[in-house]
C-alpha positions as CSV (number, residue, x, y, z in Angstrom):
1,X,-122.3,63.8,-11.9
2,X,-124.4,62.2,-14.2
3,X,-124.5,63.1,-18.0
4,X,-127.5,62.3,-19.9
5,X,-126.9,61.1,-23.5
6,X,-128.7,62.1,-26.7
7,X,-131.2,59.2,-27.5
8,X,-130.3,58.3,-31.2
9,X,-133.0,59.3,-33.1
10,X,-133.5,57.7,-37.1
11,X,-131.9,60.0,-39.5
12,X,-133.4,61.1,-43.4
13,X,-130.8,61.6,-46.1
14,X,-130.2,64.9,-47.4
15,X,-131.2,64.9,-51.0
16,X,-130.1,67.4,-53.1
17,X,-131.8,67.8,-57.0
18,X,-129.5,69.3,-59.7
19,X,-131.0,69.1,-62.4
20,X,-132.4,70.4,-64.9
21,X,-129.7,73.6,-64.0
22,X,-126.8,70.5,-63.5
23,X,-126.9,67.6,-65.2
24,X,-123.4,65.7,-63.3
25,X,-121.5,63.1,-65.9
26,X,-120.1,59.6,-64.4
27,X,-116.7,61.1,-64.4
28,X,-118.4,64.5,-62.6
29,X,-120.1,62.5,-59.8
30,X,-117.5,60.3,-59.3
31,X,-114.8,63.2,-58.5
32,X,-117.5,65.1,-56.4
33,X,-117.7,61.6,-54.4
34,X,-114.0,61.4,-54.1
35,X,-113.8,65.4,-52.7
36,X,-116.4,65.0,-50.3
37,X,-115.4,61.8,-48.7
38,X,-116.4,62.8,-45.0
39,X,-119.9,61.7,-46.4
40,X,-121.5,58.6,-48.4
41,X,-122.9,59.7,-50.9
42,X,-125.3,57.8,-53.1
43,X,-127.9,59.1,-56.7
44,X,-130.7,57.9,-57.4
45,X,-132.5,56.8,-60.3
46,X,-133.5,60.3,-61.1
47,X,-129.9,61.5,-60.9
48,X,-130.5,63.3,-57.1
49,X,-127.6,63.3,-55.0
50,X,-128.3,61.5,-51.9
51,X,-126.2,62.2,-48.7
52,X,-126.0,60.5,-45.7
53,X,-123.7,61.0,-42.6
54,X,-120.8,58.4,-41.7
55,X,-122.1,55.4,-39.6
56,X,-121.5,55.5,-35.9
57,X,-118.1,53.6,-34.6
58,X,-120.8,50.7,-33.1
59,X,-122.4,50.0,-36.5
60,X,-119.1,50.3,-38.4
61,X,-117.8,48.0,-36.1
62,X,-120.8,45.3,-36.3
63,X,-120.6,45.9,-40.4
64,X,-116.7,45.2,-40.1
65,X,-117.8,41.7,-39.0
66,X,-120.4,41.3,-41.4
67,X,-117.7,42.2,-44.5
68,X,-114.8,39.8,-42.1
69,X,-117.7,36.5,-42.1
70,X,-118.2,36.6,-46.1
71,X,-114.9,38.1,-46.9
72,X,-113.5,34.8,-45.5
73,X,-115.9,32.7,-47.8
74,X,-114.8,34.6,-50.5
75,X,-111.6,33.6,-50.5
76,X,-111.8,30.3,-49.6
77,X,-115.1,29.7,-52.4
78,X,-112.9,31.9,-55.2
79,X,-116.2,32.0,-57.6
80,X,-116.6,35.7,-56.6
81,X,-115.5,39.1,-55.6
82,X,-116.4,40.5,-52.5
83,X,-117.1,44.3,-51.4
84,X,-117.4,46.2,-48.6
85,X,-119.1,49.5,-47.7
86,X,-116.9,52.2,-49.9
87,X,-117.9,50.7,-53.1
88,X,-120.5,52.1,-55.2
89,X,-122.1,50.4,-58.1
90,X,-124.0,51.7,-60.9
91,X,-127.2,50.1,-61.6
92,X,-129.2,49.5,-64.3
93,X,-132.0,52.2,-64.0
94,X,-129.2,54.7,-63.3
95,X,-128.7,55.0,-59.4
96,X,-125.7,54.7,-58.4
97,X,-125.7,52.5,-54.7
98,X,-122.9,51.6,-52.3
99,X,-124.7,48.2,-50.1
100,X,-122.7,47.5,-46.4
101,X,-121.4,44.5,-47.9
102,X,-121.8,42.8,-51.3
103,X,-120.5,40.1,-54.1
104,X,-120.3,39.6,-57.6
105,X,-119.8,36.7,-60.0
106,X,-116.2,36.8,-60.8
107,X,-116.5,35.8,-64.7
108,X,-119.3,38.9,-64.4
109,X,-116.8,41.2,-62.5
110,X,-113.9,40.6,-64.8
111,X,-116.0,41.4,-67.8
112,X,-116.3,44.7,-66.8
113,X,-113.1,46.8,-68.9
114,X,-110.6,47.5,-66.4
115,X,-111.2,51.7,-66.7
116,X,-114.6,51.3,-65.8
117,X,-114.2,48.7,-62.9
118,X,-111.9,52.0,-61.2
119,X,-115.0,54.2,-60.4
120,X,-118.6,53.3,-59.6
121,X,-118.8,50.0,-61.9
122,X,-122.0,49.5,-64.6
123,X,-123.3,46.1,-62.4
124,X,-125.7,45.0,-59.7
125,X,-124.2,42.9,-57.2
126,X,-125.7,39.2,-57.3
127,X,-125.9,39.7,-53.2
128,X,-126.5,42.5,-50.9
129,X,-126.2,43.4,-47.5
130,X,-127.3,46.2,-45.8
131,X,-126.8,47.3,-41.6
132,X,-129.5,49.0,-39.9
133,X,-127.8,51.9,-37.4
134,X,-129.8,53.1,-34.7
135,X,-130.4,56.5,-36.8
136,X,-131.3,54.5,-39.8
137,X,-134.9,55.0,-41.4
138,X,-136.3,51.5,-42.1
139,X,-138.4,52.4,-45.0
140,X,-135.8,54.3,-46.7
141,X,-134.0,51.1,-46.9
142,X,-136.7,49.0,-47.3
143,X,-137.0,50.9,-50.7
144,X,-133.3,50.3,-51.5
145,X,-133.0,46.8,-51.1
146,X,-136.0,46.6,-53.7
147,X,-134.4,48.7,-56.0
148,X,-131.5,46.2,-56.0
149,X,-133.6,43.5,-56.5
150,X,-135.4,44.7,-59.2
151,X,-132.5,46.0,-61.1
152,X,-130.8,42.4,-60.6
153,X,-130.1,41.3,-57.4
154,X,-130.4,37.7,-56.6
155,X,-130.6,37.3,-52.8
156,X,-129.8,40.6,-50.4
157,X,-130.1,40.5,-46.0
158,X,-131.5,43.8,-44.3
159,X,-130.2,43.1,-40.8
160,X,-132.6,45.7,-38.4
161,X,-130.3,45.6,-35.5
162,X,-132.5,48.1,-33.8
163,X,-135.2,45.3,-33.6
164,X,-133.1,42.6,-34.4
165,X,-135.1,41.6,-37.5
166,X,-134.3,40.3,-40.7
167,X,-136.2,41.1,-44.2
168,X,-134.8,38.6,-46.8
169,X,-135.1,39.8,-50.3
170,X,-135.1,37.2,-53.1
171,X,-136.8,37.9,-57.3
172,X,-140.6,37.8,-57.2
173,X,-140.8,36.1,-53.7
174,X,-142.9,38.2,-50.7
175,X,-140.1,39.9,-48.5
176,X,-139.1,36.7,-45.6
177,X,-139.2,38.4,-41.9
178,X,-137.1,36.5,-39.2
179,X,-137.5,37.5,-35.8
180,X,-133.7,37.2,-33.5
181,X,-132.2,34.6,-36.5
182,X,-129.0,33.2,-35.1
183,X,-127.3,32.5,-38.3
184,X,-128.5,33.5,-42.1
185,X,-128.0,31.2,-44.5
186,X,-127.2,32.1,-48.5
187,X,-127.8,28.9,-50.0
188,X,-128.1,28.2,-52.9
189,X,-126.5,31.5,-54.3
190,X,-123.2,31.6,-52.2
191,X,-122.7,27.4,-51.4
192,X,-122.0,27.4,-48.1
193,X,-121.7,30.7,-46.6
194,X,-123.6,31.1,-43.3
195,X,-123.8,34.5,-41.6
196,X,-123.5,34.1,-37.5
197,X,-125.2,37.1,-36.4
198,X,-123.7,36.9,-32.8
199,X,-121.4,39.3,-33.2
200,X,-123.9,41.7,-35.0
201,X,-126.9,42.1,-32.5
């Protein structure tokens, strides 16, 4: 018998706009994260609620390899703090974000008072890294990795595993495209960290 599979098709965020008639606190948004936590939920600038599905077990998988690669370097470098895809970080213009993978300065991280550093943290990750799924709308995070580096973001990878691309972000440089990369590397921000992207594709 043969059983013909659902081809994945790419996926748009639910987006939900509350206000004016709710106007959600840190504190607010943070609980409603922490009750709904069968989704990943993200805001944007303008304080909509952005809601995406979980990732399939493939991409998780793949991601779990991308946060293993630079959690390694993290720990063996020590001048940062590493984060996986859970986290969510409040940026400067408001939105609050949660990347695949990410890393912070640790003399910036500690700065941050201790209560604060508990829910969705005021900082923008120095690197980024976001994992195309198969159901994942490029644009849509085309647009996010921008809004990182305009709010502060130093260097952030968007690996399109569905074309096996990769669109290098970097402060006002033109977006770097490699076709089928083997390896990224993050010099000079992250001294000696190399991405093998074997595991990945």
């Amino acid at each position: 018998m043969t059983i013909n599979l659902p081809i994945a098709t790419e996926i748009i965020p639910m987006v939900l706009q509350l206000q004016p008639a709710i106007a959600l606190t840190e504190d607010q948004f943070y609980e409603f994260c922490q009750l709904n936590r069968d989704f990943r939920i993200e805001r944007n600038a303008v304080g909509e609620l952005v809601i995406m599905p979980p990732t399939g077990s493939e991409t998780d998988e793949r991601n779990f390899d991308v946060i293993v690669q630079l959690g390694i370097w993290v720990k063996q470098d020590g001048t940062g703090v590493g984060f996986g895809s859970s986290g969510g970080f409040t940026l400067p213009n408001g939105a609050v974000r949660s990347p695949d993978a990410a890393w912070i300065k640790r003399h910036r991280w500690e700065a941050i008072p201790a209560e604060l550093r508990k829910k969705f943290a005021p900082i923008c990750p120095e690197f980024v890294i976001e994992l195309r799924s198969e159901s994942d709308n490029l644009r849509i995070l085309q647009d996010k990795m921008q809004e990182y580096i305009d709010n502060g973001t130093q260097l952030g990878w968007l690996i399109d595993r569905k074309q096996h691309r990769v669109f290098i972000y970097r402060p006002n440089i033109a977006v770097e495209e490699l076709d089928n990369p083997k390896t990224l590397d993050a010099e000079p921000l992250l001294t000696g960290f190399v991405l093998d992207l074997s595991q990945v594709w």
